[in-house]
N, C-alpha and C positions, 0 to 999 in steps of 0.2 A: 871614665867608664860610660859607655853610652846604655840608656834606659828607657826607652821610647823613639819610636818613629812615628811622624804624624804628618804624611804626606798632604802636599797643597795642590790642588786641582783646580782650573780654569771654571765658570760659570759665568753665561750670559745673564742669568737675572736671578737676584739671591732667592726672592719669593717663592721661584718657582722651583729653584733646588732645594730649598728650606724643606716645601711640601711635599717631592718628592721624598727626600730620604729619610723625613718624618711617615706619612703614610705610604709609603712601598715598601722602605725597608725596614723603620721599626728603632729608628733615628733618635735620639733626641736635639734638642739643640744647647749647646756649651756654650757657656763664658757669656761676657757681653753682646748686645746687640747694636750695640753705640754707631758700629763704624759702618756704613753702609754698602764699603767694597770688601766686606771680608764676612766671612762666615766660618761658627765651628762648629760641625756635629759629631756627636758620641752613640755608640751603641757597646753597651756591655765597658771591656779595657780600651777600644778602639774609638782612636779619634782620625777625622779626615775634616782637614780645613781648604777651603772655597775664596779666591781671590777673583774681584770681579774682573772680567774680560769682554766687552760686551757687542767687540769686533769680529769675536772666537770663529773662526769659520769651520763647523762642526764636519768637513770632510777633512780637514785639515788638524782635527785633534787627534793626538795619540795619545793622550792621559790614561795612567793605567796603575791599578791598585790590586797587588794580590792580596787578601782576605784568609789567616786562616781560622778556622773554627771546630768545637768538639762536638759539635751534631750538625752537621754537614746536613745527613737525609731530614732530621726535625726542622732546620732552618728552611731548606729548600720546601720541604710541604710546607710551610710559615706562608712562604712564599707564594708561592703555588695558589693556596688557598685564600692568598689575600688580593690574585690575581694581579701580581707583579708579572711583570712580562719577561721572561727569559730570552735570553740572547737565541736570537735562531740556530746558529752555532754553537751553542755553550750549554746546552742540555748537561743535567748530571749523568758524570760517567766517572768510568775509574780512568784514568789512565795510565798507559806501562811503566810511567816512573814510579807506582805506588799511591799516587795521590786521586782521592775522588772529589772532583770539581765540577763547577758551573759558574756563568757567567750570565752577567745583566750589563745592560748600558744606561746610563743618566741621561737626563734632558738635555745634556752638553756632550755627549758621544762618551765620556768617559769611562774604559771598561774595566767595571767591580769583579774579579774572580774570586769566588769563596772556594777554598779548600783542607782537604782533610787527608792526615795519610791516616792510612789503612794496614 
């Protein structure tokens, strides 16, 4: 029976993803720190692990992580207010499937959608 997903994303330099999804998104960081091409970070149940890439040509990534969460609107002002940058396209909206979403990008183009049905 399966019981977690815990997708692996591409990153040019751990340091600098470390910092980002520690103070942007509110991040911690999991497990060891032994290994220097791998990274794991947690927030809340959620974990997303970082494998070093550091060739990555950021027009050329499509890494892609849907996110859901029970306070959508409280995260996103979390957000907001801690002046994380939102995707220019990914403002919070509802959309017709039901779901109200938004969307951020990482230091490595990788795009985080958080959402919530409604």
């Amino acid at each position: 029976m399966l019981t977690q997903a815990n997708p692996k994303l591409p990153m040019r330099n751990k340091a600098v993803t470390r910092e980002y999804y520690i103070s942007q998104l509110g991040f911690k960081q999991f497990g060891s720190d032994a290994h220097e091409e791998y990274l794991m970070m947690q927030k809340d149940n959620v974990q997303l692990h970082f494998f070093l890439f550091t060739q990555l040509n950021l027009t050329e990534n499509y890494g892609q992580v849907y996110l859901r969460t029970d306070d959508i609107d409280g995260f996103y002002q979390w957000l907001l207010n801690n002046n994380t940058a939102i995707h220019p396209n990914g403002k919070l909206i509802l959309k017709p499937w039901g779901q109200k979403e938004f969307s951020v990008l990482d230091p490595d183009n990788n795009l985080l959608t958080f959402g919530q049905g409604v």
